[in-house]
Backbone and ligand atoms as CSV (ligand in chain L), in Angstrom:
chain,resi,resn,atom,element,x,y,z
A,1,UNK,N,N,-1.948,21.251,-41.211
A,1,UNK,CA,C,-1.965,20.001,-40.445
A,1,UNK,C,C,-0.832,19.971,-39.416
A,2,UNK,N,N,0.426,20.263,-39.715
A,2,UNK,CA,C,1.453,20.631,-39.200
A,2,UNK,C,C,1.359,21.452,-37.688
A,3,UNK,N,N,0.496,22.561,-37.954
A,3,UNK,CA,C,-0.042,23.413,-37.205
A,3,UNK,C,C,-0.369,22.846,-36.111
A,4,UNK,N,N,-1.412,22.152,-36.559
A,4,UNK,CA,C,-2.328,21.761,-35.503
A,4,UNK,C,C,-2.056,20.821,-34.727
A,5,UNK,N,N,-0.975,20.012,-35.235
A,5,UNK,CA,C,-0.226,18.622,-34.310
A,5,UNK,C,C,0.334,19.689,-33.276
A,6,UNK,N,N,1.172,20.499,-34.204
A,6,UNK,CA,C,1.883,21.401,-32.624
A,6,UNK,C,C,1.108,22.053,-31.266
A,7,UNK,N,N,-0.228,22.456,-32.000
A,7,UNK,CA,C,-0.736,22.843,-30.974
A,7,UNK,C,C,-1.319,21.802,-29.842
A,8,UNK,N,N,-1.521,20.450,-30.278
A,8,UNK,CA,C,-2.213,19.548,-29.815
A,8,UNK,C,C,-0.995,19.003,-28.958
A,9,UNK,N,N,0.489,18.994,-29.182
A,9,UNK,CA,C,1.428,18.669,-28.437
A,9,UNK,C,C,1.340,19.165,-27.607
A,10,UNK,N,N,1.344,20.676,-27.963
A,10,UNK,CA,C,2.067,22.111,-26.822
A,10,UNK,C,C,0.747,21.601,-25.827
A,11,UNK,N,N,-0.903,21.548,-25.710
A,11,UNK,CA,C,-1.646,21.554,-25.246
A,11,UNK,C,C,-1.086,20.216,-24.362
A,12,UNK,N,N,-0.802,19.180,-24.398
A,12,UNK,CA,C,-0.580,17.719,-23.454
A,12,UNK,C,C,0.159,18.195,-22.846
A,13,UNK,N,N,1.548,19.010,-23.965
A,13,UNK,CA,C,3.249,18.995,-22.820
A,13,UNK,C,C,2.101,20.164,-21.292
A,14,UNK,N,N,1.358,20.930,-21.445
A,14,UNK,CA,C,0.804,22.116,-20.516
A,14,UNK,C,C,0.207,21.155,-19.832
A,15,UNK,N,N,-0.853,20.020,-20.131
A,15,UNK,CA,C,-1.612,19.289,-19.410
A,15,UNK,C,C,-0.711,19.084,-18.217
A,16,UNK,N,N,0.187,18.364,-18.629
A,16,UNK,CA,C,0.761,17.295,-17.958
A,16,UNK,C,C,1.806,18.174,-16.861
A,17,UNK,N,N,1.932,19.874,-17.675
A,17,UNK,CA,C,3.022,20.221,-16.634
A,17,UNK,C,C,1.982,20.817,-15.347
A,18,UNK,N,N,1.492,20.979,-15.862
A,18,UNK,CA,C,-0.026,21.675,-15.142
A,18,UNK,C,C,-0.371,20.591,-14.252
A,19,UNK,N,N,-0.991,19.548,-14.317
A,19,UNK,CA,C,-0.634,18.173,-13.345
A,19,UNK,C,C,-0.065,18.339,-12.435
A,20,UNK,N,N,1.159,18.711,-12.336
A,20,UNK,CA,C,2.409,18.488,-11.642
A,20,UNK,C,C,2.268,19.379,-10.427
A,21,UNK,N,N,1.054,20.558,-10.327
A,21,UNK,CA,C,1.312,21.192,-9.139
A,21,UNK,C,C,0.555,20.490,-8.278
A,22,UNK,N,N,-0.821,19.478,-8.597
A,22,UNK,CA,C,-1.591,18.538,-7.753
A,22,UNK,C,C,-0.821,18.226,-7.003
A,23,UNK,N,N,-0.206,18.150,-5.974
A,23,UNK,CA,C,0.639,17.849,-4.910
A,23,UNK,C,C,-0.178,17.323,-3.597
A,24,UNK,N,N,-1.395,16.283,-3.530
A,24,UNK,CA,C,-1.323,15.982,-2.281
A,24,UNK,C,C,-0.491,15.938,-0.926
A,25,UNK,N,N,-1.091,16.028,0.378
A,25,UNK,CA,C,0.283,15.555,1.288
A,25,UNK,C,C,0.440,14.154,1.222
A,26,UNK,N,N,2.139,13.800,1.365
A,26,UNK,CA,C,2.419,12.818,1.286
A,26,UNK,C,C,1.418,12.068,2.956
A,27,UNK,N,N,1.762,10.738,2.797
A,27,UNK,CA,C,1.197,9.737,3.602
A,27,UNK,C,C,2.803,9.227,4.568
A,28,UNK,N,N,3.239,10.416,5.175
A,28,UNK,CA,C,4.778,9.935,5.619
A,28,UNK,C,C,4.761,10.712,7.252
A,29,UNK,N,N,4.949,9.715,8.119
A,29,UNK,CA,C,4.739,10.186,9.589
A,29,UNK,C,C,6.132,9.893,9.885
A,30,UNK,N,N,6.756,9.987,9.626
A,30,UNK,CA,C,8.263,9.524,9.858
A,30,UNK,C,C,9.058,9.466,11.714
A,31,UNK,N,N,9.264,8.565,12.093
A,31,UNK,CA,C,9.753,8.484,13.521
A,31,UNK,C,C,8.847,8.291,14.128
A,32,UNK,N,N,7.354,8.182,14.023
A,32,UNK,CA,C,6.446,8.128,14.875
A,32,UNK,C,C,6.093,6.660,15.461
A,33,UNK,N,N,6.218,6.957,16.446
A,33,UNK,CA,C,6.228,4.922,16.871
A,33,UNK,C,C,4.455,4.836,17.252
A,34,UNK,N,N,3.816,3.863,16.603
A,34,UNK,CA,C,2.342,3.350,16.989
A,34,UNK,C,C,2.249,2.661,18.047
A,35,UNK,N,N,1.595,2.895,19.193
A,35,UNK,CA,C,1.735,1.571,19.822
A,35,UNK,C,C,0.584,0.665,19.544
A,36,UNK,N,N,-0.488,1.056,18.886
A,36,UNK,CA,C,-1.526,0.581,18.111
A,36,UNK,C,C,-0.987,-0.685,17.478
A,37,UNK,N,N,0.040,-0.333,16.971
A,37,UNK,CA,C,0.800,-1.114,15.691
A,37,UNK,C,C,0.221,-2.427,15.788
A,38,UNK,N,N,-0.206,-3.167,14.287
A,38,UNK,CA,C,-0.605,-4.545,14.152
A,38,UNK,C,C,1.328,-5.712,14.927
A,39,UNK,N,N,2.384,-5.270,14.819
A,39,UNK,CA,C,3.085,-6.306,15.065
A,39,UNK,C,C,3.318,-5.935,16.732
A,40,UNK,N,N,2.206,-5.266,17.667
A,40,UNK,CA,C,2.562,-5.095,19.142
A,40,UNK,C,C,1.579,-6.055,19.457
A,41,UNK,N,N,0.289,-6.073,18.589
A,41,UNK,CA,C,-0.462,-6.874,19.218
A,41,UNK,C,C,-0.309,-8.727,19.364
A,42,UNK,N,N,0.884,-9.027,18.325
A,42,UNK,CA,C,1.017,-10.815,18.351
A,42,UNK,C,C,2.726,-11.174,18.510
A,43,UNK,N,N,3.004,-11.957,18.819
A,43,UNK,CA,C,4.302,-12.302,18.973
A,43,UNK,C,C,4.638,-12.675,17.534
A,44,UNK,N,N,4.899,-12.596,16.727
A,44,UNK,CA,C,5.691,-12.816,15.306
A,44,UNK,C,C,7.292,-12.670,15.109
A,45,UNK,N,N,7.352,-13.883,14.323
A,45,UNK,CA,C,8.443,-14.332,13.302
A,45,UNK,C,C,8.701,-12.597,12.847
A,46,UNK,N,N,10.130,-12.457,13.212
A,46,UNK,CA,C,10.612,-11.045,12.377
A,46,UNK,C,C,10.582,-11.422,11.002
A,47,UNK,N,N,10.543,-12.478,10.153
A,47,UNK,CA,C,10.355,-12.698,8.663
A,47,UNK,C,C,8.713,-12.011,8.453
A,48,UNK,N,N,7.715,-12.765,9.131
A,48,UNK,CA,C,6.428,-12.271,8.899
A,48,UNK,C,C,6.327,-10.746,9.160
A,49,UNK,N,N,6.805,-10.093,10.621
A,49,UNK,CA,C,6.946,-8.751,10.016
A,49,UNK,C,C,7.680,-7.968,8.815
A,50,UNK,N,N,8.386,-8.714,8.729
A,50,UNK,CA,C,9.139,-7.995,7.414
A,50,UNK,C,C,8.663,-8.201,6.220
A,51,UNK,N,N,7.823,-8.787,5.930
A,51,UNK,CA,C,7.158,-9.243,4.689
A,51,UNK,C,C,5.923,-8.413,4.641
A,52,UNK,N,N,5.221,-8.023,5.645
A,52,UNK,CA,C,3.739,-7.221,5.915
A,52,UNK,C,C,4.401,-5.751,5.626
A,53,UNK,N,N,5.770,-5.430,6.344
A,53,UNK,CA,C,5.892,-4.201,6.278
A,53,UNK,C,C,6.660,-4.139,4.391
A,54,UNK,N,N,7.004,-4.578,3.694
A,54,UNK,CA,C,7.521,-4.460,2.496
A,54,UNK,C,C,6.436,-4.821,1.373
A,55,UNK,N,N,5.490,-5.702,1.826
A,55,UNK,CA,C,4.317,-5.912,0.831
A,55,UNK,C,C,2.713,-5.241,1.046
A,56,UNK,N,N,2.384,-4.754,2.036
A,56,UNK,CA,C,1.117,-3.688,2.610
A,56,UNK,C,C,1.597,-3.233,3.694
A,57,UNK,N,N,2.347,-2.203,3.830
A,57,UNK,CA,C,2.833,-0.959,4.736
A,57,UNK,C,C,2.651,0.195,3.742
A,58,UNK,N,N,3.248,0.149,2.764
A,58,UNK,CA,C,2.894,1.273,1.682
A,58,UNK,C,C,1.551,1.363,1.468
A,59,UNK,N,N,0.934,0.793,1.784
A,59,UNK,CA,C,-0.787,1.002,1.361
A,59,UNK,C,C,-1.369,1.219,2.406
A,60,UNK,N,N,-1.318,0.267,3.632
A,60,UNK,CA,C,-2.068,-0.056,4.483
A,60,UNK,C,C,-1.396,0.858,5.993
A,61,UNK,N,N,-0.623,1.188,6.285
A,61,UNK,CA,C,-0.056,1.995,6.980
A,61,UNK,C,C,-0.222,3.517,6.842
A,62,UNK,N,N,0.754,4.532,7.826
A,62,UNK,CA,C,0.517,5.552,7.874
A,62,UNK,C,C,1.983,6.279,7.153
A,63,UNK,N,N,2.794,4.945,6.663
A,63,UNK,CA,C,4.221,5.623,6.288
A,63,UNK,C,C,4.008,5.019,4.913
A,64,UNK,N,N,4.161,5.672,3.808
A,64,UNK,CA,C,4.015,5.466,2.331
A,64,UNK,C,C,5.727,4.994,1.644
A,65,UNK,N,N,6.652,4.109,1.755
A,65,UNK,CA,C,7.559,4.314,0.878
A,65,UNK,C,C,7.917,4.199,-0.442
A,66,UNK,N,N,7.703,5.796,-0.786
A,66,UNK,CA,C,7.327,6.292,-1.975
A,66,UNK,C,C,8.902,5.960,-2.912
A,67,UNK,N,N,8.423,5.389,-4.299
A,67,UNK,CA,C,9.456,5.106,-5.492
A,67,UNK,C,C,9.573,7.156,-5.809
A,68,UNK,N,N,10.206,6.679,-6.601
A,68,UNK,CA,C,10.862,8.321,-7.205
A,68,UNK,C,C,9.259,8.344,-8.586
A,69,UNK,N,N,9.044,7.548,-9.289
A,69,UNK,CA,C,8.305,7.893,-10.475
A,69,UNK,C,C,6.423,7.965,-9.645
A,70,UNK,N,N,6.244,7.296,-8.480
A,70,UNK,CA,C,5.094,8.037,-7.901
A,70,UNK,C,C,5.126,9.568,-7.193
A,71,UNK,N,N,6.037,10.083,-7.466
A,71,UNK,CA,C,5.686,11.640,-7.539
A,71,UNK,C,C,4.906,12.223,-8.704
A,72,UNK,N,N,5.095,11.656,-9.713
A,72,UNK,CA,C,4.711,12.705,-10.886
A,72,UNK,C,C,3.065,12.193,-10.967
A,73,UNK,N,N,2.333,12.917,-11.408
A,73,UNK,CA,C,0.720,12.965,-12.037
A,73,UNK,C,C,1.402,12.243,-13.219
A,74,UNK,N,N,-0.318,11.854,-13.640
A,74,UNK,CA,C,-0.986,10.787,-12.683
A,74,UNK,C,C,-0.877,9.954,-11.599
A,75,UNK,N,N,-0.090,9.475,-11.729
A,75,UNK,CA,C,0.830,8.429,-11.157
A,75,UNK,C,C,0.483,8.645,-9.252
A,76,UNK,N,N,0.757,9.865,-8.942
A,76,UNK,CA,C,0.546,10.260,-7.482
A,76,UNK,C,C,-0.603,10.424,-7.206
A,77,UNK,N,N,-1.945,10.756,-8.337
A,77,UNK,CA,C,-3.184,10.767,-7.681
A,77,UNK,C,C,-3.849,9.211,-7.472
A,78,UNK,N,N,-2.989,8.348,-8.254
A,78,UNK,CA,C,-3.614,7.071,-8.286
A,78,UNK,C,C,-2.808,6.188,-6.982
A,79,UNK,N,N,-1.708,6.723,-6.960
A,79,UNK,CA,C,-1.207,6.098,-5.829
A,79,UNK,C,C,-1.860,6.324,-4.220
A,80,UNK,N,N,-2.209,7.950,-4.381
A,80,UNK,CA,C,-2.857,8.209,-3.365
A,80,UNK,C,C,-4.577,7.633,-2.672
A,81,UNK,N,N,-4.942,7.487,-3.918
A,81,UNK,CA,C,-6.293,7.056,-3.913
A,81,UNK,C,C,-6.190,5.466,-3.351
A,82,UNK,N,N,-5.451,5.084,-3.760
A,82,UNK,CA,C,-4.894,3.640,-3.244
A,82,UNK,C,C,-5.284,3.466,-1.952
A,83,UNK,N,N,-3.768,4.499,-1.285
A,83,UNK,CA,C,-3.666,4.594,0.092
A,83,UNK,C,C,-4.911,4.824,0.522
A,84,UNK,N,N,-5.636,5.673,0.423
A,84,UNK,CA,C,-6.692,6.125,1.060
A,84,UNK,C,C,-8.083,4.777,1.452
A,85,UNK,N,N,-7.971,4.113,0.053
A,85,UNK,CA,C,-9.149,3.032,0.142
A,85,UNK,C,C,-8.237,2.310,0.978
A,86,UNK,N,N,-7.010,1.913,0.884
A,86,UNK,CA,C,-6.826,1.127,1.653
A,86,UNK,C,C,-6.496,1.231,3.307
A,87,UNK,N,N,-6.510,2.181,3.523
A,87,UNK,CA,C,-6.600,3.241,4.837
A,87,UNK,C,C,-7.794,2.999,5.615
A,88,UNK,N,N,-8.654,3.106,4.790
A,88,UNK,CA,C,-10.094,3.130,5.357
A,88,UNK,C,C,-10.188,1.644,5.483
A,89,UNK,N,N,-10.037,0.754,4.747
A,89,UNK,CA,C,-10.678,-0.838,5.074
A,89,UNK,C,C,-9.477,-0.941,5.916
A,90,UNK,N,N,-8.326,-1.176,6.456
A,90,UNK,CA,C,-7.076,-1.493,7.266
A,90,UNK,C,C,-6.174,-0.901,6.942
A,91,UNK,N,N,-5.775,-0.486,8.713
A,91,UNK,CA,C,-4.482,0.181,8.547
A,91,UNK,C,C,-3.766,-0.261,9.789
A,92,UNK,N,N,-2.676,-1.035,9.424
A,92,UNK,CA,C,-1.878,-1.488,10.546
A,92,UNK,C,C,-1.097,-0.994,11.762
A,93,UNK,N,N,-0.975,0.094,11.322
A,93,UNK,CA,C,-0.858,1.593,12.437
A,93,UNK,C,C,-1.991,1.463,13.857
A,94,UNK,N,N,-2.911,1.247,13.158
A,94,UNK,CA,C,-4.426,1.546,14.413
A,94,UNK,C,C,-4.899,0.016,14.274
A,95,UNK,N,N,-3.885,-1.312,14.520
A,95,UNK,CA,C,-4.575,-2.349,14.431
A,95,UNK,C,C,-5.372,-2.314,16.075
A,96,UNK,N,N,-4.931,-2.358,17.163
A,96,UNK,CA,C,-5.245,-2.534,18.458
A,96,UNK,C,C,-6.418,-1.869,18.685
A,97,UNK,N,N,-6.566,-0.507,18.115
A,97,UNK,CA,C,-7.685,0.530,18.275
A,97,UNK,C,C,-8.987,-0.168,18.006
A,98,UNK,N,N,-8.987,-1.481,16.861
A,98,UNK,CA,C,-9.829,-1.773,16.171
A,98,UNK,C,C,-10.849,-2.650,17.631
A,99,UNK,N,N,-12.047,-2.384,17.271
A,99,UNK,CA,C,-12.842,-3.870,18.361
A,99,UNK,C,C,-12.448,-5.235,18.179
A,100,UNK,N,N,-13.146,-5.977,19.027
A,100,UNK,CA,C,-12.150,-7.614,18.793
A,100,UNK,C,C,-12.776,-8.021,16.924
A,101,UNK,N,N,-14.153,-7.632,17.526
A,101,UNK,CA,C,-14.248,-8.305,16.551
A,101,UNK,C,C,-14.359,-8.129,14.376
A,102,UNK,N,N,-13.904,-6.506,15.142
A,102,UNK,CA,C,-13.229,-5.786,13.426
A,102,UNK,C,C,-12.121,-6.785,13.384
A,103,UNK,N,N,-11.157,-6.684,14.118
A,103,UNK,CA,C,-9.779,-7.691,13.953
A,103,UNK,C,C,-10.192,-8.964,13.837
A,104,UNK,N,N,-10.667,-9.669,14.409
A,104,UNK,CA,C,-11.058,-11.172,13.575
A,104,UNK,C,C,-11.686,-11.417,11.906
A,105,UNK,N,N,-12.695,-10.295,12.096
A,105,UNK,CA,C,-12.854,-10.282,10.495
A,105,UNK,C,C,-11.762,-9.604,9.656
A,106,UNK,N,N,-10.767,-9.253,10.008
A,106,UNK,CA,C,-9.706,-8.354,9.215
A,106,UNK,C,C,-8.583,-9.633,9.260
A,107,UNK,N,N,-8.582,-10.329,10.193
A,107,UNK,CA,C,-7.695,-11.817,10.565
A,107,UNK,C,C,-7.675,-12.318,8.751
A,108,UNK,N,N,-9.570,-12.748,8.906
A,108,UNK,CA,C,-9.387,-13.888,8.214
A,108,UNK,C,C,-8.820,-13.395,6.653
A,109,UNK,N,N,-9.529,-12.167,6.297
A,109,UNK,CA,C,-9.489,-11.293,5.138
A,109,UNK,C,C,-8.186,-11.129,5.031
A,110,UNK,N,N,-7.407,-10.824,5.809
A,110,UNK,CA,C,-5.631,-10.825,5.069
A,110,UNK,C,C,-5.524,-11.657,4.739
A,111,UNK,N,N,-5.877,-13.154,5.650
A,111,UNK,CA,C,-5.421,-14.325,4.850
A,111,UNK,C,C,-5.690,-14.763,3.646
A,112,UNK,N,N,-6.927,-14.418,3.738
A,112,UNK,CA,C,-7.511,-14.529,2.242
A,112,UNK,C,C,-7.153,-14.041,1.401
A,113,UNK,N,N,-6.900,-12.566,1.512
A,113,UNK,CA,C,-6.667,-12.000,0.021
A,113,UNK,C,C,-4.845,-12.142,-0.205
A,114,UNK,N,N,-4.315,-12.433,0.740
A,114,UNK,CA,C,-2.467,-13.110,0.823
A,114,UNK,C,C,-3.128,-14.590,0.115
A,115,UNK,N,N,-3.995,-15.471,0.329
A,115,UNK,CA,C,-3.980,-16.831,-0.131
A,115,UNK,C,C,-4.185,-16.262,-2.002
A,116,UNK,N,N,-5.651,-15.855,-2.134
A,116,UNK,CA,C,-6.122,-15.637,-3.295
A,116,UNK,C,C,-5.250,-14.551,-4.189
A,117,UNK,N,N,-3.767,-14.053,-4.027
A,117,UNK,CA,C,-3.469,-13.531,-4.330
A,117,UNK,C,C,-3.496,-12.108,-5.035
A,118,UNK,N,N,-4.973,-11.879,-4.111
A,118,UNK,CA,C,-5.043,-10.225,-4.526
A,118,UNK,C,C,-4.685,-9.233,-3.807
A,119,UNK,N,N,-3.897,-9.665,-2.915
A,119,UNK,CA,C,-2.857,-8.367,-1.936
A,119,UNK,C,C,-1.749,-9.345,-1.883
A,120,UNK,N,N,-0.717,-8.171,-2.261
A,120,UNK,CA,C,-0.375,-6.655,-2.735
A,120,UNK,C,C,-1.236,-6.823,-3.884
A,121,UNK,N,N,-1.467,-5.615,-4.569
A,121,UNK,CA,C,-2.239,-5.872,-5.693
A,121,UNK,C,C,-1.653,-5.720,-6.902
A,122,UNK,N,N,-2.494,-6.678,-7.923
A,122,UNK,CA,C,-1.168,-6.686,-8.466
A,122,UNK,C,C,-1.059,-5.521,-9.644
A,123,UNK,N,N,-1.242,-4.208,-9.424
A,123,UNK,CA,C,-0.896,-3.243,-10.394
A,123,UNK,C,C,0.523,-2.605,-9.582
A,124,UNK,N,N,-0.085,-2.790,-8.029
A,124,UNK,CA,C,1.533,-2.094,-7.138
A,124,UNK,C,C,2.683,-3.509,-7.360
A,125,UNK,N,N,2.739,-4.873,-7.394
A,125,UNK,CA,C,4.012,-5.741,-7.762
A,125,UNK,C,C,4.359,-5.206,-8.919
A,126,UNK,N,N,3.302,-5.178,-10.327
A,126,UNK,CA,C,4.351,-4.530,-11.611
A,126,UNK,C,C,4.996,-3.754,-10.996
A,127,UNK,N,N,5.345,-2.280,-10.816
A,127,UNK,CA,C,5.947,-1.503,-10.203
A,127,UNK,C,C,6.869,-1.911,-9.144
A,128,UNK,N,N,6.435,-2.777,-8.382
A,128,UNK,CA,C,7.396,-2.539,-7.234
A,128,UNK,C,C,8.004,-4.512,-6.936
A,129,UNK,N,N,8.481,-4.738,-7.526
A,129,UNK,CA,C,8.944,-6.133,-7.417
A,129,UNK,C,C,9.303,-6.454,-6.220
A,130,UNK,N,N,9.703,-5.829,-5.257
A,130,UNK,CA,C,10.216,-6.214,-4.303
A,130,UNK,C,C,9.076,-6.335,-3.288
A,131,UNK,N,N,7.448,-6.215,-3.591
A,131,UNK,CA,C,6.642,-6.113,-3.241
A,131,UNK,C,C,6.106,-7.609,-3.015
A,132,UNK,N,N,6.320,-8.339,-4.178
A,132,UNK,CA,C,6.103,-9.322,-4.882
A,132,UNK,C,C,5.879,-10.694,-3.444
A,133,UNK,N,N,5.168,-11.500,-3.508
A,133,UNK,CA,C,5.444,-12.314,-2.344
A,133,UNK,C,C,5.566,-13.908,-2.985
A,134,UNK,N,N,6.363,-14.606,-2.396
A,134,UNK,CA,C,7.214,-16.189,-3.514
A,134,UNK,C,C,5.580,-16.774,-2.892
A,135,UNK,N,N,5.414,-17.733,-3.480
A,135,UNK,CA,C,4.569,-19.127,-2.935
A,135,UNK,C,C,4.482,-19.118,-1.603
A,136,UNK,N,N,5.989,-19.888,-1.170
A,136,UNK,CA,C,6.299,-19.701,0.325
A,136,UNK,C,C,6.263,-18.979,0.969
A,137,UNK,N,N,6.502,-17.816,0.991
A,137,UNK,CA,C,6.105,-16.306,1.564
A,137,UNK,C,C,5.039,-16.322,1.821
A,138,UNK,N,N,3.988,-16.881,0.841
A,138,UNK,CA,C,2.408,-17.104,1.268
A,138,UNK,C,C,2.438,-17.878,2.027
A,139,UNK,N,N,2.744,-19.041,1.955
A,139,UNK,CA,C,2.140,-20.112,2.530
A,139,UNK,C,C,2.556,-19.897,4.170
A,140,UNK,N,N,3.884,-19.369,4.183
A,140,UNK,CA,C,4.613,-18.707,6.072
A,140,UNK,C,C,4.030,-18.036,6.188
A,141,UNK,N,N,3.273,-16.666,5.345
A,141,UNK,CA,C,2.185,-15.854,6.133
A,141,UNK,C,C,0.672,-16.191,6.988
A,142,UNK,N,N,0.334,-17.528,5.849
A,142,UNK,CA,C,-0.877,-17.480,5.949
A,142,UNK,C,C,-0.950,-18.422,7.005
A,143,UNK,N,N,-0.132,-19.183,7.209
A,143,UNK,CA,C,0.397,-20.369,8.405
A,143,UNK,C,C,0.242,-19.645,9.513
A,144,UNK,N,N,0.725,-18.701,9.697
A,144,UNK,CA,C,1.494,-17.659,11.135
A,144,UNK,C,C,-0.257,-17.167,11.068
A,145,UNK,N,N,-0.763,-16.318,9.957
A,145,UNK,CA,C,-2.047,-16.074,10.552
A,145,UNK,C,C,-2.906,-17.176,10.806
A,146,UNK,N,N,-3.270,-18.148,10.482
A,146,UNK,CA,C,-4.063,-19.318,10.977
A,146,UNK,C,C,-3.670,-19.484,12.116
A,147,UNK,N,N,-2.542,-18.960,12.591
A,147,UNK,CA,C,-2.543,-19.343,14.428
A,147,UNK,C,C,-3.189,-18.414,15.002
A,148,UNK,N,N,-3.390,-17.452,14.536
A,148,UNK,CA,C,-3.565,-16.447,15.497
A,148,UNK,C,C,-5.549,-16.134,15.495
A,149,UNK,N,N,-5.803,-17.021,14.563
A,149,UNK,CA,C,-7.322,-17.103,14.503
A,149,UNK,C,C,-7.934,-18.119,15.466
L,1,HEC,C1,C,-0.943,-0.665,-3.687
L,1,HEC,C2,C,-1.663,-0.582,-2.493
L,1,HEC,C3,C,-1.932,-1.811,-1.670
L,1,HEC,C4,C,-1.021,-2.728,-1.188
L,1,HEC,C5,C,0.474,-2.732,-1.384
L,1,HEC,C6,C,-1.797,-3.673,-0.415
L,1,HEC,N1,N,-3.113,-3.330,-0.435
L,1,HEC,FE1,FE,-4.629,-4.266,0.542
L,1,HEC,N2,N,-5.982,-2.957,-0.231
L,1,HEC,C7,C,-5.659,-1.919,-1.072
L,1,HEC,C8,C,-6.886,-1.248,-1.469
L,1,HEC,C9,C,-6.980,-0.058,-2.411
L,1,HEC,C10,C,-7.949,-1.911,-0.820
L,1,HEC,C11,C,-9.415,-1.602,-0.893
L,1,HEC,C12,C,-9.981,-2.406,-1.999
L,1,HEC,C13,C,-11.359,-1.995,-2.294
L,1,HEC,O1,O,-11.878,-1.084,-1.670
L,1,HEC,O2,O,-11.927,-2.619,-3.212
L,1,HEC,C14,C,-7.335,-2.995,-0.048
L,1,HEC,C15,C,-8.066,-3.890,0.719
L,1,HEC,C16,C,-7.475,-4.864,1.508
L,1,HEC,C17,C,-8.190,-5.745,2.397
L,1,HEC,C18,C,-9.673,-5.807,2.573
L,1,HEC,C19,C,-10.047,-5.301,3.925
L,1,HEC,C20,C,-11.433,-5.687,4.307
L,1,HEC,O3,O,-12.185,-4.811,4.710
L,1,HEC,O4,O,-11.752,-6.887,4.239
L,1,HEC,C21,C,-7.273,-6.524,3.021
L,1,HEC,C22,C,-7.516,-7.598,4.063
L,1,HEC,C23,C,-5.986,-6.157,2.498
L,1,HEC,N3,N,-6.132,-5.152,1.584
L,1,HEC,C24,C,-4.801,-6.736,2.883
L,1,HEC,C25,C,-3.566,-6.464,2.321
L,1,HEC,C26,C,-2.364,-7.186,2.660
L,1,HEC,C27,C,-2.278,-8.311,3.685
L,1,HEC,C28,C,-1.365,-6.663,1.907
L,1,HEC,C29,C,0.064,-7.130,1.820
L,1,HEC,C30,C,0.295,-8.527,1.583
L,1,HEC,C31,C,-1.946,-5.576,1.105
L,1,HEC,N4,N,-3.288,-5.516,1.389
L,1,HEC,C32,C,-1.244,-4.767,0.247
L,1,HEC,C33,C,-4.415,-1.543,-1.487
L,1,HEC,C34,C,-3.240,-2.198,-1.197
């Protein structure tokens, strides 16, 4: 019995080191200025940018700022998969690129899912608290976007 626990260990500790070479490329363009960028296209409160870029820039952007424990597998394939869905529905990098009227329907949908509290989502706030957005934080985001609709 003894035996066989060890082997069933030794087999996970291999899983997991084995994991570890999955190395996607990171999601990190570093220095690259967008002029696409969602905060070229509206005049905004530097609070409202700073809140978009600390609560969906890691997802929704082209620059990922990666914690130290999303390197390791699992952890990095799920983070990546993230990025990616969320890449494809909006990415604030290529807001301007978008037609008028992708961006109006993408308008109302931030607000929404900032009102209904399902962005950031909330498996990335456990993790990342500083992600986290107060009441008010909502309510100044969703204010600032209702103007712009
Ligand atoms: C941890 C990653 C992550 C973060 C952080 C994040 N999102 Fe998302 N977001 C996603 C994913 C993944 C999807 C796609 C969901 C799906 O396909 O079901 C998505 C979808 C969306 C959509 C839907 C787009 C559409 O087509 O209608 C909007 C809008 C959105 N996010 C806005 C935001 C906003 C605003 C923030 C910051 C307040 C944010 N997200 C933060 C991962 C994230």
């Amino acid at each position: 019995m003894k035996k066989v626990l060890k082997i069933i260990l030794a087999s996970v500790l291999f899983i997991f080191i084995a994991m570890q070479f999955y190395q996607p490329a990171l999601n990190v363009n570093k220095g690259r200025v967008y002029a696409t960028d969602f905060a070229k296209a509206y005049k905004m409160p530097a609070e409202v940018k700073k809140m978009l870029h600390k609560s969906c820039y890691d997802c929704h952007s082209d620059n990922t700022n990666y914690a130290w424990y999303d390197y390791a597998q699992p952890v990095r394939a799920l983070v990546e998969n993230h990025i990616k869905n969320a890449k494809d529905d909006l990415n604030f990098n290529e807001w301007t690129s978008y037609a008028n009227r992708k961006q109006e329907r993408l308008l109302n949908s931030i607000k929404k899912q900032i009102e209904t509290k399902k962005m950031p989502l909330p498996s990335y706030i456990l993790m990342h608290k500083n992600g986290k957005l107060s009441d008010e934080q909502i309510k100044l985001l969703t204010n600032w976007l209702k103007d712009q609709t």
